[in-house]
C-alpha positions as CSV (number, residue, x, y, z in Angstrom):
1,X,-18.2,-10.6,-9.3
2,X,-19.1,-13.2,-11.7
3,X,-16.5,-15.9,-10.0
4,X,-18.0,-15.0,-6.1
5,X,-21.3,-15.1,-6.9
6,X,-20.6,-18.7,-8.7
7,X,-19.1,-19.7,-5.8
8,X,-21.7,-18.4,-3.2
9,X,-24.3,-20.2,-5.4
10,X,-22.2,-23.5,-5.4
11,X,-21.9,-23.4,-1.8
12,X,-25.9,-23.1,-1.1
13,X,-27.4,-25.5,-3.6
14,X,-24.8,-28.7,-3.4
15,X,-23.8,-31.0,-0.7
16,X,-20.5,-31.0,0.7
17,X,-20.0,-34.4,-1.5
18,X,-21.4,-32.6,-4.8
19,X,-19.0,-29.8,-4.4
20,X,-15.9,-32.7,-3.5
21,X,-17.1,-34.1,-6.8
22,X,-17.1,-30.8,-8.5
23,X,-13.8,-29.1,-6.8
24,X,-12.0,-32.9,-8.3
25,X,-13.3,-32.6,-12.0
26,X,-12.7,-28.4,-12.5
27,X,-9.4,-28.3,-10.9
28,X,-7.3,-28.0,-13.8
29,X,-9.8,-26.0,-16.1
30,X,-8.3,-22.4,-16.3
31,X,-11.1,-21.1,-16.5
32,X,-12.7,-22.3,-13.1
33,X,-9.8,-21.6,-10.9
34,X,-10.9,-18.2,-9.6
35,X,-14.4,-19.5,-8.6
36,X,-12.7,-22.4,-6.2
37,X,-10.4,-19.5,-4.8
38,X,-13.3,-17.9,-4.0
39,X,-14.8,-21.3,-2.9
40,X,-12.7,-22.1,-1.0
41,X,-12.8,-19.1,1.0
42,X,-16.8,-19.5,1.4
43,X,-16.2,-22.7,2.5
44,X,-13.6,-21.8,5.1
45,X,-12.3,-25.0,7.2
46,X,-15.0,-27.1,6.7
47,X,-14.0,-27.4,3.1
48,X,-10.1,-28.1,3.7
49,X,-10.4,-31.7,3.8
50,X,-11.8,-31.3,0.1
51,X,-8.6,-29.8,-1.5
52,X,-6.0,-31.7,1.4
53,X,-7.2,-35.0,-0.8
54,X,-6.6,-33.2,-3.8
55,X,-2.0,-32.6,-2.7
56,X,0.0,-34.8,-5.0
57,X,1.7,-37.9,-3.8
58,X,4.5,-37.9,-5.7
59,X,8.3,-37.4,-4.3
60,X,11.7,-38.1,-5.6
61,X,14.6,-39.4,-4.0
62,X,18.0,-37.3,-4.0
63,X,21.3,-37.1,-2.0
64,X,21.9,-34.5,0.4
65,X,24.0,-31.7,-0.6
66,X,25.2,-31.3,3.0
67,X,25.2,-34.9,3.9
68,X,29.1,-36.4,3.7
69,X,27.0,-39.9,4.5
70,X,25.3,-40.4,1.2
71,X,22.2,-39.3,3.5
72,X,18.8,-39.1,1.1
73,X,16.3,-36.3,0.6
74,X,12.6,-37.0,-0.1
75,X,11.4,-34.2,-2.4
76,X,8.0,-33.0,-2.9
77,X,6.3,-33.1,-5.5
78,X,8.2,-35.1,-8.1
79,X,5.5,-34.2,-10.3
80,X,2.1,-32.1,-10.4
81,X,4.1,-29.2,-9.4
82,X,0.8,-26.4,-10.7
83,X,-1.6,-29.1,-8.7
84,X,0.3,-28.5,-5.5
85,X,0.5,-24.9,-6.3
86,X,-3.3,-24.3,-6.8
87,X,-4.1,-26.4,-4.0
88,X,-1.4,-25.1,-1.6
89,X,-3.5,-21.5,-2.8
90,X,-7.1,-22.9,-1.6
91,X,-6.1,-24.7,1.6
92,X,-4.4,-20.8,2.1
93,X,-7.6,-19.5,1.1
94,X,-9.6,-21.8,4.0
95,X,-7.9,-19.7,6.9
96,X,-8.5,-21.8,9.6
97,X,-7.8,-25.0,8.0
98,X,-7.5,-27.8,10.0
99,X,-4.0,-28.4,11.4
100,X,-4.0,-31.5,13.2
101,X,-5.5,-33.3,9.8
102,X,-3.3,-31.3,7.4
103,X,0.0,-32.3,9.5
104,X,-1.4,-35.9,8.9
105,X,-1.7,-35.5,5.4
106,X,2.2,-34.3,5.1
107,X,3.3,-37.3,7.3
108,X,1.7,-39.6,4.8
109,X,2.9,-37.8,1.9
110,X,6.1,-38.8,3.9
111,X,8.6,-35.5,2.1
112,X,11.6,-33.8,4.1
113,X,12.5,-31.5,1.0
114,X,10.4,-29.5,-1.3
115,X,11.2,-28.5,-4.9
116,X,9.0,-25.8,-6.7
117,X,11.8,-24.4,-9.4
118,X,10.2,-23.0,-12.4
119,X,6.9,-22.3,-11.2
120,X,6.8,-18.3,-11.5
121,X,5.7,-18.0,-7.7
122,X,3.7,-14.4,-7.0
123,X,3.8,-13.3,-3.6
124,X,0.3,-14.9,-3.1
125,X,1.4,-17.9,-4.0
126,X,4.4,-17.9,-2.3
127,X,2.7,-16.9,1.3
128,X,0.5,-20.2,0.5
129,X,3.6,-22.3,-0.2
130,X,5.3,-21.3,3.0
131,X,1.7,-21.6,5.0
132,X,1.5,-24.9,4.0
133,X,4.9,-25.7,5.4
134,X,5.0,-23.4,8.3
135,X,4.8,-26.4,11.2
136,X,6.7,-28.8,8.7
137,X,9.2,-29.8,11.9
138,X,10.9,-32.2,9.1
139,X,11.5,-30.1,6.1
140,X,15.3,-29.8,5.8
141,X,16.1,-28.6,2.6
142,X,13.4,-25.8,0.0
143,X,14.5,-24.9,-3.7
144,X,12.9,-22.4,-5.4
145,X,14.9,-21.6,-7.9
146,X,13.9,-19.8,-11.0
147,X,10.8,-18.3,-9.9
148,X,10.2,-14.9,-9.8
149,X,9.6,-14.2,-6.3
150,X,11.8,-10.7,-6.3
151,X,12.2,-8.4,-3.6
152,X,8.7,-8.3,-1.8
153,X,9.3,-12.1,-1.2
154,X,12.1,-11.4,1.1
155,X,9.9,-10.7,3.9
156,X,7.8,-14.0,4.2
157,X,11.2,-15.5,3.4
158,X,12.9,-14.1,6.5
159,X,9.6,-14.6,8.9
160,X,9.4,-18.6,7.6
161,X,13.2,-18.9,8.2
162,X,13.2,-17.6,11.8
163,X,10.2,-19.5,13.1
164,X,11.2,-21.8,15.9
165,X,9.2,-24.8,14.3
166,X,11.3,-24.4,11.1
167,X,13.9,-27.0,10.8
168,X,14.8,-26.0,7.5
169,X,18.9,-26.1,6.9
170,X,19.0,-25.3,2.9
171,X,17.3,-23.0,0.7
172,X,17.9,-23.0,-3.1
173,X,16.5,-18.8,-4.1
174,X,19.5,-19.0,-7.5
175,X,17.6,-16.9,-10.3
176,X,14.8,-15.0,-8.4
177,X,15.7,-11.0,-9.5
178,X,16.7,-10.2,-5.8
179,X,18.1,-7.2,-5.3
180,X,20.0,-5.2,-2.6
181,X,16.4,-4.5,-1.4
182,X,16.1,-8.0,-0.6
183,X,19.1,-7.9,1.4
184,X,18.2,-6.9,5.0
185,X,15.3,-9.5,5.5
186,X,17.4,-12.0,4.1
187,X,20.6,-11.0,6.3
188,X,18.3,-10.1,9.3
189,X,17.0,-14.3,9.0
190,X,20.5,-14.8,9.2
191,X,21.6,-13.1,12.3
192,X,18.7,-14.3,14.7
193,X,19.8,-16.9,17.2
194,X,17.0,-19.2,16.3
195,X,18.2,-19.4,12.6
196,X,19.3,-23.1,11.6
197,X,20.3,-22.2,8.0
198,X,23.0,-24.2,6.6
199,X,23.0,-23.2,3.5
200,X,21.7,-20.1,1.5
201,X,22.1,-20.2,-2.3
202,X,21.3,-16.8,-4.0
203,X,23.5,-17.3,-7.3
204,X,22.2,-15.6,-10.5
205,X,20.6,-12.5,-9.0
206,X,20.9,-9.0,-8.9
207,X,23.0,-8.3,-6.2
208,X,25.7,-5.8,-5.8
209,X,29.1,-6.5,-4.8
210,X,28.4,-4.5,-1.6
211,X,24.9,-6.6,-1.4
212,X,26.7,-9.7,-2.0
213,X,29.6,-8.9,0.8
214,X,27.1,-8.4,3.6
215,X,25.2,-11.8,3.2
216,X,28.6,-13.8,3.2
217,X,29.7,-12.2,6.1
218,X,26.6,-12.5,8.0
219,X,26.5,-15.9,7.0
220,X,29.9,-16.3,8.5
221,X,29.0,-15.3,11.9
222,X,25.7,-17.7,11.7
223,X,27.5,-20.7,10.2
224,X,26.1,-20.2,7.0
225,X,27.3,-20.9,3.9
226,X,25.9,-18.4,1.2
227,X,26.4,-18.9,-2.1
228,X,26.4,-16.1,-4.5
């Protein structure tokens, strides 16, 4: 209650350039981060432009994995990885944040891969992550290795893969604790028509042999190679 009603009061007694000021110099205290949650909520799209200034820059050139031309990936971020995260959170947190301006943003960023290993993803964060690149037309290739999502990922995993504005031809999920539960919404991306996958790497989880079986031959009949 403490954290809303700091953010309700920062919201009514600063301008919108007072609160840019204050969102830029409390980002990375720890001890601020649920108040801009909440802020950021409060502030709804008028606000977005305030944390879309705030998404790293960075990227990192790497080859393709599925390229035999020596073709290049741009990942995003190279570094900053917990600023995207928190800020990939509050643009979530805006709702109706502003598309057209956000899609801007990205193309300036100029990335076609993303790369947010190691970042102990919870579902929330996760949903944010995916938000943020739901009508990314130009991201080919996601790793999220090594990050926790487990089972209840799965779902927002299979709903991003089957959107007809995702491009998206490899996804790194190695090291994640899925499970057989995870199985159906991962296989079920797989099958539909509208699924571009390329390449599915779940290696280092907890899948059974029978698990395991029934994503490689799904991703047989879909052109998919899944690695296990």
């Amino acid at each position: 209650m403490q954290e809303f009603f700091a953010a309700k009061y920062l919201v009514h007694t600063m301008s919108k350039e007072q609160i840019e000021r204050f969102v830029h110099k409390h980002i990375n205290v720890g001890t601020w981060q649920v108040v801009l949650l909440f802020l950021a909520g409060l502030l709804k799209s008028s606000g977005s432009d305030i944390f879309m200034k705030l998404l790293p820059k960075s990227t990192e050139k790497k080859e393709n994995p599925l390229s035999s031309e020596g073709e290049k990936l741009i990942f995003w971020p190279k570094k900053d990885k917990n600023l995207a995260l928190k800020v990939c959170k509050y643009l979530y947190e805006t709702t109706n944040v502003q598309q057209p301006e956000l899609q801007n943003k990205k193309r300036k960023i100029n990335f076609n891969a993303v790369d947010l290993s190691n970042c102990s993803l919870t579902p929330i964060d996760l949903a944010a992550v995916l938000h943020l690149l739901e009508n990314a037309e130009n991201v080919l290739h996601i790793k999220l290795c090594s990050s926790e999502l487990g089972d209840v990922s799965a779902k927002d995993v299979n709903k991003f893969i089957i959107k007809r504005e995702c491009k998206l031809k490899c996804l790194n999920l190695s090291k994640n604790k899925f499970t057989d539960k995870a199985v159906k919404d991962l296989a079920d991306a797989l099958e539909r028509s509208n699924c571009g996958l390329e390449r599915l790497n779940l290696s280092d989880n907890k899948l059974t042999e029978e698990g395991r079986q029934r994503l490689i031959n799904t991703g047989k009949q879909s052109n998919c190679k899944v690695v296990i």
